[in-house]
C-alpha positions as CSV (number, residue, x, y, z in Angstrom):
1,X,38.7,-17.7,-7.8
2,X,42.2,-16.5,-6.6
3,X,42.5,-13.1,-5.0
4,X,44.2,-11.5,-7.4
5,X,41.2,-12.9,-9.9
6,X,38.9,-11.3,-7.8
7,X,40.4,-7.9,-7.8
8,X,40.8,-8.1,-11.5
9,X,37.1,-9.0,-11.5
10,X,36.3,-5.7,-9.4
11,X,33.8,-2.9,-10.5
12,X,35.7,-1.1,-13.5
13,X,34.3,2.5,-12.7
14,X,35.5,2.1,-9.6
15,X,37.1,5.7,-8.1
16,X,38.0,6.2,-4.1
17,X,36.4,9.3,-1.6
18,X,38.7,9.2,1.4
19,X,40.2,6.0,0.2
20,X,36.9,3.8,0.5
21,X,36.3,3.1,-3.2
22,X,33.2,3.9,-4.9
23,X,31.2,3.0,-8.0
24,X,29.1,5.1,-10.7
25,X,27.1,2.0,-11.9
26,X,24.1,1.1,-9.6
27,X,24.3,-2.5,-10.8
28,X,27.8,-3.5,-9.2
29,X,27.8,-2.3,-5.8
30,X,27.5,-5.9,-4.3
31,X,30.1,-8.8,-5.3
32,X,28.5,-11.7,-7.4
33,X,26.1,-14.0,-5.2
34,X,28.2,-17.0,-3.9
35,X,27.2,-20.9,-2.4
36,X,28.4,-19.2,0.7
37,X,26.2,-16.1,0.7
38,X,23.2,-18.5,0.0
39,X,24.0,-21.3,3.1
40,X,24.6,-18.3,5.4
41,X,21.2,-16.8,4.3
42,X,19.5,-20.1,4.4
43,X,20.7,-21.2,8.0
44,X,19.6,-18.3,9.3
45,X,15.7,-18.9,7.8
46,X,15.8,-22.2,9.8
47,X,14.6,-19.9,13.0
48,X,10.9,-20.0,10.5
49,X,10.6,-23.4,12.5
50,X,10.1,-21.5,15.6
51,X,7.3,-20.1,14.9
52,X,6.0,-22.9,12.4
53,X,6.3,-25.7,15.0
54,X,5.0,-23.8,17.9
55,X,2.1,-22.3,16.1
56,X,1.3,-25.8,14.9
57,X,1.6,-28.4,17.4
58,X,-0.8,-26.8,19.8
59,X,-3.7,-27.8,17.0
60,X,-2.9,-31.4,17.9
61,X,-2.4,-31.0,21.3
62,X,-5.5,-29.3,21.6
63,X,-7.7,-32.6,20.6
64,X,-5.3,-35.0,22.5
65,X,-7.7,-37.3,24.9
66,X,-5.2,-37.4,28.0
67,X,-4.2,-33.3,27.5
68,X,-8.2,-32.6,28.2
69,X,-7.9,-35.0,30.9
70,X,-5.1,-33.0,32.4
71,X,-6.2,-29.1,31.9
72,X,-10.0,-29.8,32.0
73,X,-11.2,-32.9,34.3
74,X,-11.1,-36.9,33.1
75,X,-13.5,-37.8,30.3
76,X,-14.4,-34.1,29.4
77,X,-14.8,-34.1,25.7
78,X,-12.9,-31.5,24.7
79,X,-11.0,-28.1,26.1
80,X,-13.3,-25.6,26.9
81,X,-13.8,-22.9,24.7
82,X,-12.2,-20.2,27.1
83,X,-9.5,-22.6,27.5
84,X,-8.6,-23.0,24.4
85,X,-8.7,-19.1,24.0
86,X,-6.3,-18.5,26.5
87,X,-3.8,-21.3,25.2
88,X,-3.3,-21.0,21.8
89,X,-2.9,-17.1,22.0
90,X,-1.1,-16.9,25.1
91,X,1.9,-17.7,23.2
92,X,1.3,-14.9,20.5
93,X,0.8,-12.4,23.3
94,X,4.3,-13.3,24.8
95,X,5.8,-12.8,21.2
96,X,4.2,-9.8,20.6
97,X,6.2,-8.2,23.7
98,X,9.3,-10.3,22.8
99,X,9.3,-8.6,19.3
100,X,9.2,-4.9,20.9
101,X,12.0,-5.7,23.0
102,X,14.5,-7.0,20.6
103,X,13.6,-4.0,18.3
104,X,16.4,-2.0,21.5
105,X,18.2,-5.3,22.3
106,X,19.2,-5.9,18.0
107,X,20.6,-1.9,18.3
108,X,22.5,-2.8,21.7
109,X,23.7,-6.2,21.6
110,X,23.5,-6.8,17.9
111,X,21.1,-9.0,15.8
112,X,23.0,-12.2,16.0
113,X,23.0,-12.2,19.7
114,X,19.4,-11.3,20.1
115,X,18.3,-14.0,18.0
116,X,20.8,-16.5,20.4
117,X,19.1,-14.8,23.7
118,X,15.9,-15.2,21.9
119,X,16.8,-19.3,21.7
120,X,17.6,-19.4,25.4
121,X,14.1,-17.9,26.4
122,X,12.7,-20.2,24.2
123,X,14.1,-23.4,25.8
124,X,13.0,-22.3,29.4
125,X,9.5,-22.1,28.2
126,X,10.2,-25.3,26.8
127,X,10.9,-26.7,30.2
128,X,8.2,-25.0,32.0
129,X,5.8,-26.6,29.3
130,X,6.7,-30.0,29.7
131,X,5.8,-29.5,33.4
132,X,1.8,-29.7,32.0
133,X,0.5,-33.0,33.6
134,X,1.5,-32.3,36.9
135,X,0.0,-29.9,39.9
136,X,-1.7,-26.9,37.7
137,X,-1.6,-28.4,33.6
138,X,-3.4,-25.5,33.0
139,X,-0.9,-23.2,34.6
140,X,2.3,-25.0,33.2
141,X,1.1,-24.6,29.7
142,X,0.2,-20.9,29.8
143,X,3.3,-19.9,31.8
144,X,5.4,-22.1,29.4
145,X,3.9,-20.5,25.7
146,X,4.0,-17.2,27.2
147,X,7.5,-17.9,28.1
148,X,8.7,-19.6,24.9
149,X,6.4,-16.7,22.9
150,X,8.9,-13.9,24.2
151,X,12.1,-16.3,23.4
152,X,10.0,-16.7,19.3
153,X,9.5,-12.9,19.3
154,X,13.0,-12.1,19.4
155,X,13.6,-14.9,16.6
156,X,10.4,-13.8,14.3
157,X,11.5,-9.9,14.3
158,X,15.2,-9.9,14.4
159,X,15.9,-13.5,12.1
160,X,13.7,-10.9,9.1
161,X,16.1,-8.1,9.7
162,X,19.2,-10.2,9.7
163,X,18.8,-10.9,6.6
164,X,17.2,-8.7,5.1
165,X,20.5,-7.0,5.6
166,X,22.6,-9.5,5.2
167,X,21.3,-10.7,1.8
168,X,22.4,-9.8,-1.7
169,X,19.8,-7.7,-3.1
170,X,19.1,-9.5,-6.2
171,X,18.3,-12.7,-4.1
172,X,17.3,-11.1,-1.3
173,X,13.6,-11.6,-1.4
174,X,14.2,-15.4,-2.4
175,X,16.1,-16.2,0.8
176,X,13.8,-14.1,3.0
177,X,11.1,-16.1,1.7
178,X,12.9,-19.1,2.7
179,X,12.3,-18.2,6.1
180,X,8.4,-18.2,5.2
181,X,9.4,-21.9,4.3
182,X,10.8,-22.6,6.9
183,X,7.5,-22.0,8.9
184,X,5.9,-24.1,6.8
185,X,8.1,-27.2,7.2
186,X,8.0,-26.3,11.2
187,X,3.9,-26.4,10.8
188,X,4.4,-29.7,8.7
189,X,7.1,-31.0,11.4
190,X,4.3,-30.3,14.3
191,X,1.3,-31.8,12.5
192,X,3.3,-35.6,11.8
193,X,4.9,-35.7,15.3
194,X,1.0,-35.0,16.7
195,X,-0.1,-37.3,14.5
196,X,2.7,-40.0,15.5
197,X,1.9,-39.6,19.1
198,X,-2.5,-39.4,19.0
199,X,-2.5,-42.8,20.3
200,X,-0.2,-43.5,22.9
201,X,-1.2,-43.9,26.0
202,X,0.7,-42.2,28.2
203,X,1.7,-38.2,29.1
204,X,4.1,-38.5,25.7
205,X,0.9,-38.1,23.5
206,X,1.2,-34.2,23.9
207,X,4.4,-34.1,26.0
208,X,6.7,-35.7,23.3
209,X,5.3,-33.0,20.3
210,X,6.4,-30.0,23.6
211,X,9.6,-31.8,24.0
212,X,10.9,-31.6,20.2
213,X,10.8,-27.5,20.3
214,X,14.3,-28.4,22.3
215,X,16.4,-29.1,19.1
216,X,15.4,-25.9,17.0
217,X,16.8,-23.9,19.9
218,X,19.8,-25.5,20.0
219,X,20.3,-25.6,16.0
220,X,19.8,-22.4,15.7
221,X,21.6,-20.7,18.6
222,X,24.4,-22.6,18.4
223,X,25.0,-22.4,14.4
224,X,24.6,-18.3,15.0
225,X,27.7,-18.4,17.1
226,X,29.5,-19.2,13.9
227,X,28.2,-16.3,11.9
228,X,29.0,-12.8,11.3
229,X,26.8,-10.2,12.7
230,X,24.9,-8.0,10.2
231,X,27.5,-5.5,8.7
232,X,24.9,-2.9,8.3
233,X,24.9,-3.3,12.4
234,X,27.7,-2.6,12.4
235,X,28.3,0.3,10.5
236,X,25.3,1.8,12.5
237,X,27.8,1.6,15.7
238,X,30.7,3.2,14.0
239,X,32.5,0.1,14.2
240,X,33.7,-0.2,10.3
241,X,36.2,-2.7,11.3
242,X,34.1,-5.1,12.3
243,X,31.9,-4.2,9.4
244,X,34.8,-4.8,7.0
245,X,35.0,-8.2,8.5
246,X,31.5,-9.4,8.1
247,X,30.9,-8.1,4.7
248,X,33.8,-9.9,3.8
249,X,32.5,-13.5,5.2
250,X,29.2,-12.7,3.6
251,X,30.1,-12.1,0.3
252,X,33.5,-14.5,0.0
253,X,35.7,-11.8,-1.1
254,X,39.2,-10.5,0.5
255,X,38.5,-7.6,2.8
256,X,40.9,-5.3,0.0
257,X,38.7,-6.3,-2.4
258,X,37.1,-3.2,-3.8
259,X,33.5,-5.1,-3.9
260,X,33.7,-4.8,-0.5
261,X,35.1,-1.6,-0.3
262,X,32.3,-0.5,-2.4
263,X,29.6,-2.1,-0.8
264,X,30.9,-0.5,2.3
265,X,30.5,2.2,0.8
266,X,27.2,2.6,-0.3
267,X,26.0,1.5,3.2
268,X,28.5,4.0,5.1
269,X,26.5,6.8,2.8
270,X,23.1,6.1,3.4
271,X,23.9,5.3,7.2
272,X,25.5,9.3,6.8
273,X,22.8,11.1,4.9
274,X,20.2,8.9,6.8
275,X,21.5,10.0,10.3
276,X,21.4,13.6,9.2
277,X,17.2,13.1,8.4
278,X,16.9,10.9,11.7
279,X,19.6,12.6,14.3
280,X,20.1,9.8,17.3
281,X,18.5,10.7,20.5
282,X,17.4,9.2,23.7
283,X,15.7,6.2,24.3
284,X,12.1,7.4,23.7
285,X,13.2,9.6,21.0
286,X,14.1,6.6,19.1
287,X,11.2,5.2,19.0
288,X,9.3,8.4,18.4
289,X,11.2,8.7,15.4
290,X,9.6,5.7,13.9
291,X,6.0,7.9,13.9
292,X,7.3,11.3,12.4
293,X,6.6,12.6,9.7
294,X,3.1,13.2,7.2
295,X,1.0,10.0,6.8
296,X,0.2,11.9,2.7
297,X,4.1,11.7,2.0
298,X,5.4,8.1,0.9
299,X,9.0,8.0,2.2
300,X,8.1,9.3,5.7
301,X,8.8,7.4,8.8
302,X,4.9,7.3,9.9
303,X,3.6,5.9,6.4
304,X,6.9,3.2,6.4
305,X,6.0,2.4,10.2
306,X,2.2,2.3,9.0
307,X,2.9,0.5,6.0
308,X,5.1,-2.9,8.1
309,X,2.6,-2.9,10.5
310,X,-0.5,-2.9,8.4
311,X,1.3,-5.6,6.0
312,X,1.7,-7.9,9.5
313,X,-2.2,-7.6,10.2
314,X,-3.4,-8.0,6.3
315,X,-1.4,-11.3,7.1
316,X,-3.3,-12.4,9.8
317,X,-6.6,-11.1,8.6
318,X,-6.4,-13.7,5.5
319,X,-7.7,-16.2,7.9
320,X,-5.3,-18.9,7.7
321,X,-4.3,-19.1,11.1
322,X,-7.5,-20.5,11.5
323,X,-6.9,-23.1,9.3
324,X,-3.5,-24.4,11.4
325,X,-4.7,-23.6,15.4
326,X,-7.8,-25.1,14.6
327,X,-8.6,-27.3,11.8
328,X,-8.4,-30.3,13.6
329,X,-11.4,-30.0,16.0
330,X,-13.4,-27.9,13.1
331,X,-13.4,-30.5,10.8
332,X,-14.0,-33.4,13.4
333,X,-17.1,-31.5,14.0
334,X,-18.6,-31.9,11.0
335,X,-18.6,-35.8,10.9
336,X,-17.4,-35.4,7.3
337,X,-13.9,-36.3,7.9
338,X,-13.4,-39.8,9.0
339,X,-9.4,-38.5,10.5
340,X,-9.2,-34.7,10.8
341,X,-6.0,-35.3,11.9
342,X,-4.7,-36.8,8.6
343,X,-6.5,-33.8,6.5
344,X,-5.1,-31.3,8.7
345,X,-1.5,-32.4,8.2
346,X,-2.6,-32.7,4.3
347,X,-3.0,-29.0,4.8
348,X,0.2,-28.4,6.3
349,X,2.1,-30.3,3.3
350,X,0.5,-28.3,0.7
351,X,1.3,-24.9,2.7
352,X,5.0,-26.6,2.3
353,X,5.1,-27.7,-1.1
354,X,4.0,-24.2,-2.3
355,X,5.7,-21.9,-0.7
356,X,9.2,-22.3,-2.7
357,X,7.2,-21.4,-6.0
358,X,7.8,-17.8,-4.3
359,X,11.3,-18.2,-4.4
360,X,10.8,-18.0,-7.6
361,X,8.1,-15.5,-8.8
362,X,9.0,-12.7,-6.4
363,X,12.1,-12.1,-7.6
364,X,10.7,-12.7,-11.2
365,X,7.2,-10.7,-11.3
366,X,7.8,-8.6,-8.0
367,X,6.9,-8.4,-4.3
368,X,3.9,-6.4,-5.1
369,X,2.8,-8.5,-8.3
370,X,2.6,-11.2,-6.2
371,X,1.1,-10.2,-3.1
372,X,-1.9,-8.5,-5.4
373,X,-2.9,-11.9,-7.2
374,X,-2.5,-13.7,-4.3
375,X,-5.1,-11.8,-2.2
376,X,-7.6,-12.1,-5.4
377,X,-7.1,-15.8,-5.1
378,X,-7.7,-16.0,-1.5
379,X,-11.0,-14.0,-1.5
380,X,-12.5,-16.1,-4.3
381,X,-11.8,-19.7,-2.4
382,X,-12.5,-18.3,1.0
383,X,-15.9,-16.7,-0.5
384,X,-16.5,-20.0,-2.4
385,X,-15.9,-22.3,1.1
386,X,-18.4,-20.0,2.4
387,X,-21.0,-20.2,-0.1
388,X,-20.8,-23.8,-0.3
389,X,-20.8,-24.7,3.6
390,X,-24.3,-22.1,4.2
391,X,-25.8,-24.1,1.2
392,X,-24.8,-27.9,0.9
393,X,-21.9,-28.0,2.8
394,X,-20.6,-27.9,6.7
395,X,-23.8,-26.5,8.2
396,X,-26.2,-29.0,6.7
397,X,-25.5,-32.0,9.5
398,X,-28.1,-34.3,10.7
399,X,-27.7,-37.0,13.7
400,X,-25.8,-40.0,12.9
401,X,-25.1,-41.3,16.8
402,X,-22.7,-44.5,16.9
403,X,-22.1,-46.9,19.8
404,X,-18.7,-44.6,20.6
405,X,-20.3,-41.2,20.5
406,X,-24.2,-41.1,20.7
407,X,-24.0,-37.4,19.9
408,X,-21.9,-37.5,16.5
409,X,-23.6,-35.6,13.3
410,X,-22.9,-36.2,9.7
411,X,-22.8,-33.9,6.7
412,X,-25.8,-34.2,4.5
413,X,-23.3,-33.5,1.3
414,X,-20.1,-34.9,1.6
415,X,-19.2,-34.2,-1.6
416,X,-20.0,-30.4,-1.4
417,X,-17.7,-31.1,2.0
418,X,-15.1,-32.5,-0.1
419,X,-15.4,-29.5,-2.2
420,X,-14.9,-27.4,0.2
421,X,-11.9,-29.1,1.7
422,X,-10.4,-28.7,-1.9
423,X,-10.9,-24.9,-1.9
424,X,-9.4,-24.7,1.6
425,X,-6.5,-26.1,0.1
426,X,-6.5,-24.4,-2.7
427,X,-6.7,-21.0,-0.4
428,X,-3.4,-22.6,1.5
429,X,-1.8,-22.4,-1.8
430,X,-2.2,-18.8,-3.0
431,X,-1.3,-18.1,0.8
432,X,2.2,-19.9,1.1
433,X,3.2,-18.8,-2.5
434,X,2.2,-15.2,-1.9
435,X,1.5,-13.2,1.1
436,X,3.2,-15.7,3.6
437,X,6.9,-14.9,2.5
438,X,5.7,-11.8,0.9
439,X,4.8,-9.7,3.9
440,X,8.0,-10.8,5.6
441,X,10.4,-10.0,3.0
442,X,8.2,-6.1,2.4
443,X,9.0,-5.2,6.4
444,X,12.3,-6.4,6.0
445,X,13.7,-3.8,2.6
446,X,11.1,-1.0,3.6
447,X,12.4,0.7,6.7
448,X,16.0,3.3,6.9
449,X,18.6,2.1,9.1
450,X,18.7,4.3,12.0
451,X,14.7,2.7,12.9
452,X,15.2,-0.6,11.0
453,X,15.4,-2.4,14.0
454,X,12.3,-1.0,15.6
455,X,10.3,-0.8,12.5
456,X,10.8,-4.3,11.5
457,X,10.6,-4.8,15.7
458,X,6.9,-3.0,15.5
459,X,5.7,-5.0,12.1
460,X,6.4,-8.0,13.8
461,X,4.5,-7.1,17.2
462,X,1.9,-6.3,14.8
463,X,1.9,-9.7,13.2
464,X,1.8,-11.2,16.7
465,X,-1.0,-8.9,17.8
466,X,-3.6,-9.8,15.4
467,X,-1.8,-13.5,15.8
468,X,-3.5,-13.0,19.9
469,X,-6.6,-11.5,18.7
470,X,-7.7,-14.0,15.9
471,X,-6.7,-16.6,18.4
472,X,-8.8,-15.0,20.7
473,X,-12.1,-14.3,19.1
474,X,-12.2,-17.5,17.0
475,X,-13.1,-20.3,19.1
476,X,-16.0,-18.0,20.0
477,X,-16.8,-17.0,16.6
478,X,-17.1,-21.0,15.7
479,X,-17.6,-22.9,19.3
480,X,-21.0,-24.4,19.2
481,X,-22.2,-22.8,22.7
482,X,-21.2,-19.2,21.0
483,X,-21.1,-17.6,18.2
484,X,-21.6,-21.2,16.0
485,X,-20.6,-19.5,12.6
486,X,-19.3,-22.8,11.2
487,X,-19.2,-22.0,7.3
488,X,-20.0,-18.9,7.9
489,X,-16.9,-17.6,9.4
490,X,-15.4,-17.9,6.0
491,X,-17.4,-14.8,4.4
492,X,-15.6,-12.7,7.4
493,X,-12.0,-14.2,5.9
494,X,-13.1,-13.7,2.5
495,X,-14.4,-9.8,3.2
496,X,-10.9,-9.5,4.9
497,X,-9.0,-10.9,1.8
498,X,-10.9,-8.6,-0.3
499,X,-9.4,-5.7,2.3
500,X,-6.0,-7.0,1.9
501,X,-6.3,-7.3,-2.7
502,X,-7.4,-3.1,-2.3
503,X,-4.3,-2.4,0.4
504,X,-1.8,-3.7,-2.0
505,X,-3.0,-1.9,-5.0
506,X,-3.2,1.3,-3.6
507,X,-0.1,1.1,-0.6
508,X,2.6,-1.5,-1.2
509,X,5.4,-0.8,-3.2
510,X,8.0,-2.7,-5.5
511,X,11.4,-3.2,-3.8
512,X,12.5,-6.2,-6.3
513,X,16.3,-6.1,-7.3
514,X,17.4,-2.9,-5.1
515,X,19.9,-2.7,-2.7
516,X,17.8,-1.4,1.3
517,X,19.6,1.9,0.5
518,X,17.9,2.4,-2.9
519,X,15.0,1.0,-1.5
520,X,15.1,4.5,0.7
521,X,15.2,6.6,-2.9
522,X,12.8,4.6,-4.5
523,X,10.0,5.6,-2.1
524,X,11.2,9.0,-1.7
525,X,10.6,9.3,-5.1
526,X,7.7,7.6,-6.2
527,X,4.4,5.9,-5.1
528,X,2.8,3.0,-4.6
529,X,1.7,2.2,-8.5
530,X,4.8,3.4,-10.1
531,X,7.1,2.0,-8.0
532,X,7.9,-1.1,-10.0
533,X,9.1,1.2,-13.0
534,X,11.8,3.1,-10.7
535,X,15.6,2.5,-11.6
536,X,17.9,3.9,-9.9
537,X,20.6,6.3,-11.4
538,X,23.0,6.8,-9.2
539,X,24.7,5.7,-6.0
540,X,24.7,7.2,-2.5
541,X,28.4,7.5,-2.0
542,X,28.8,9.2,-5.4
543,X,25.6,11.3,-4.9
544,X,26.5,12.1,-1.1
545,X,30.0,12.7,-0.2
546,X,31.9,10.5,2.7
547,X,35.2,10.9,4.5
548,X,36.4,7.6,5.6
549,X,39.6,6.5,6.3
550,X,41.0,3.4,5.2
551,X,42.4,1.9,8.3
552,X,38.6,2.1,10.0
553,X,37.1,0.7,7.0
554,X,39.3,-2.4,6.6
555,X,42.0,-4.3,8.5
């Protein structure tokens, strides 16, 4: 489409307050969705494989022969129970301080640029990592996921609100859920490279599946250097310029055109009427503005700061974590499962294969729709898994030694095992089409600009939080000299599943189809079980009057 097309093409009710033009009709304030808009959106959901691929190779890693040689002694059997502990949640401790910290970096150096200093960290814990095999493995392993956490919680809270805010809203929660994706292709990735390198027979059988991290740092932080910034950054630093610019990359349009005059806006408005609500202020003031107001009123920044961080921890309460840090040695110890190995990257296909079913449905039947038949699904397999394992299933072993381990057990039921491997998988499939992309795409449209940044910052923390804690408590909760729950831990997933199907009926909202800054009005003015039948009226720069001149807002 030529440029004169395009301007021919522009919003007909368009009108002009201090020569930005505006628009009456709350259905064209963004230009039509373009191939370009979609690939810059979709790039930018390839930092998922951060957090996929690290979270998953450790599983692997974890039940490599020569990697318990290294960290615990030669011929030990497996990594202690404290060890393990300490290294798979050593990383999520490192990302939950990484994601508090780029909440101020994204509002000083921009969100593009956190994401690329995020990519450097993340390649120096790399290095550090590979160092495990030599001196200390214990110490080269911790330093180098605590490391490489902080470098993936810059990624994992600032890669959400780029583009949440860089993404047109009627496909905005479709490309955010790519990024969910994403993580599941990087958990897929992990599991075939472990299960590639089980047998060799040298330091490459856990150092090769450390070494591949290297080329989604590089992908990622160098393709960023080619993109705009968010605009909505932008605008936030009065620099409407640069915000002209970006907007116009984004959408494909001339920077004259009056969709992006418009769009500018509607985002120059809301930044205006939000700033009067949440007046800057100092460092600390900043972030105690994410925790004012009444936790009763719905559009406050307590309940929106309550409301991303609870939706991070409903995520990890669903259990499934357990599923990818530690399938692998749970279902070898059942002697059900002649390669654990194979069925846990069986599991990490199907959490692949049906996640894009979301790009579909949320945008069809709704972020909230979605996440509320979801969790109903989850707590009926993880209750089932449960019911089956106490009765016929994982706990009913008896001795079956063989010449290569005189100790192994055997499942009295395999087929009651098999069952239960079936409604594992089935659980992975309500998860990836639901509340994986789901909770990521709610933090990302809930929060007002001026505490975007930190909001989304502080959901993520909280993702990463419960990430440390579940990895912390669950090779207790299962280890055989502990807490032994085997089946049994499933009835505490399933109780938390049920936790996480009352949440969304009573506290999350609708956001499908609107624009961030109607997202604001929507929960100023309705709740939780009406939001999906909100529409707005009205824009912000026709309901809230701005004075900008035209040579800021364009070059």
């Amino acid at each position: 489409m030529s440029s004169s097309e395009k301007e021919a093409a522009a919003p007909a009710t368009a009108a002009h307050v201090g020569e930005l033009a505006t628009t009456q009709d709350v259905e064209r304030i963004e230009a039509p969705v373009t191939w370009k808009a979609y690939l810059i959106c979709a790039f930018a959901s390839f930092g998922g494989i951060f957090f996929g691929y690290d979270s998953g190779y450790i599983n692997g890693v974890l039940a490599s022969q020569l990697f318990i040689n290294a960290v615990e002694f030669p011929g030990a059997e497996e990594v202690s129970e404290s060890h393990t502990s300490l290294i798979v949640s050593i990383l999520s401790c490192g990302t939950f301080f990484g994601a508090l910290i780029a909440g101020d970096l994204a509002d000083f150096i921009g969100r593009k640029y956190t994401v690329i200093l995020g990519c450097l960290i993340y390649i120096i814990g790399c290095v550090i990592q590979m160092i495990t095999g030599l001196g200390s493995a214990l110490g080269a392993i911790v330093a180098g996921r605590l490391i490489a956490g902080i470098g993936v919680g810059f990624e994992s809270a600032i890669v959400i609100l780029y583009m949440s805010e860089i993404c047109p809203r009627k496909v905005r929660g479709a490309l955010v859920a790519g990024y969910q994706f994403c993580i599941t292709i990087g958990l897929m990735l992990a599991s075939c490279v472990v299960y590639a390198t089980q047998n060799r027979p040298d330091s490459g059988q856990y150092r090769i599946p450390i070494a591949i991290q290297f080329i989604w740092a590089l992908i990622l932080g160098g393709g960023l250097l080619c993109l705009p910034d968010s605009p909505r950054y932008f605008v936030k630093k009065g620099k409407l310029a640069e915000a002209t610019d970006s907007l116009s990359r984004l959408r494909g349009q001339p920077k004259e055109s009056e969709y992006i005059q418009v769009e500018l806006a509607e985002i120059v408005a809301n930044e205006e009427y939000e700033r009067q609500l949440i007046p800057s202020t100092t460092w600390f003031g900043s972030w105690a503005n994410c925790f004012k107001g009444s936790v009763f009123k719905a559009n406050s920044n307590l309940r929106k700061t309550i409301l991303g961080t609870s939706m991070q921890m409903m995520q990890q309460w669903t259990g499934v974590n357990f599923i990818f840090y530690y399938s692998t040695p749970f279902l070898k110890s059942t002697g059900a499962i002649s390669d654990p190995f194979l069925m846990s990257m069986v599991f990490t296909i199907i959490n692949v294969c049906s996640t894009p079913i979301s790009f579909y449905t949320v945008e069809k039947f709704g972020r909230r729709t979605i996440l509320f038949w979801g969790a109903l699904g989850m707590l009926i397999c993880q209750f089932l898994v449960a019911i089956i394992g106490v009765t016929v299933g994982f706990n009913k072993t008896h001795a079956a030694p063989t010449l290569d381990d005189p100790n192994a057990t055997l499942a009295n039921n395999i087929s009651a095992v098999n069952a239960q491997i079936a409604f594992i998988a089935i659980f992975i499939f309500f998860f990836a089409s639901t509340w994986g992309p789901g909770a990521w795409i709610v933090i990302g449209e809930i929060f007002p600009l001026p505490i975007r940044s930190r909001g989304v910052g502080l959901s993520t923390a909280s993702n990463w939080l419960w990430n440390t804690i579940i990895a912390v408590i669950t090779p207790y909760m299962v280890g055989e000299t502990r807490g032994n729950m085997k089946s049994s831990v499933f009835f505490v997933w399933g109780a938390l599943c049920t936790g996480a199907f009352v949440y969304t009926y009573f506290l999350v909202p609708e956001t499908k189809g609107l624009s961030l800054e109607q997202v604001d009005k929507m929960m100023e003015e309705t709740t939780p079980r009406t939001s999906a039948k909100w529409k707005p009226t009205t824009t912000f720069a026709t309901s809230h009057a701005i004075d900008v001149k035209q040579g800021d807002a364009a070059v």
